[in-house]
Structure formats: C-alpha cells, structure tokens
C-alpha positions, -999 to 999 in steps of 0.1 A, spaced: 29 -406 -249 58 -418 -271 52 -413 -311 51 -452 -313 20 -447 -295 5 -425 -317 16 -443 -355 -22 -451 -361 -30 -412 -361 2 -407 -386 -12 -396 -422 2 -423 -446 20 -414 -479 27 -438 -503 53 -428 -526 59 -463 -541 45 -457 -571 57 -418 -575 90 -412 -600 118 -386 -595 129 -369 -566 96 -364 -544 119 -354 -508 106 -319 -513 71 -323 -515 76 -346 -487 94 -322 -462 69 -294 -472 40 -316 -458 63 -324 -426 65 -289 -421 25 -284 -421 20 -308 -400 8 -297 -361 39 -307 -330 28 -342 -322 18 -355 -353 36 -374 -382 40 -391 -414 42 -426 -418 54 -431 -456 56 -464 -472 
C-alpha cells in the first residue's frame, strides 16, 4: 500500500496559527509515530 493510500489515517497538525519555530516539536511527534504511519500538517 503506498502512503498516498493511507493519508486519511495520517494525524493532522495544524500549525497555522502557532508562532516561532515549532520544527522541533514537530519532528519529536514524527519520531513517536509507529513505521507506516504519518503526519499530514497543514
């Protein structure tokens, strides 16, 4: 199954509204996640 596949399972992060730097809390939450999964941020 290819990832495109799988988008609707992705958990959604919306950093539209966040201020400064937030790449870090980002990549921490990458690294949680399970192999297969993903984050769709908007």
């Amino acid at each position: 199954m290819e990832w495109k596949d799988k988008i609707s399972t992705f958990r959604q992060i919306d950093v539209r509204g966040i201020q400064g730097n937030f790449f870090q809390g980002l990549k921490k939450q990458a690294v949680q996640l399970p192999v297969g999964s993903g984050l769709e941020i908007v």
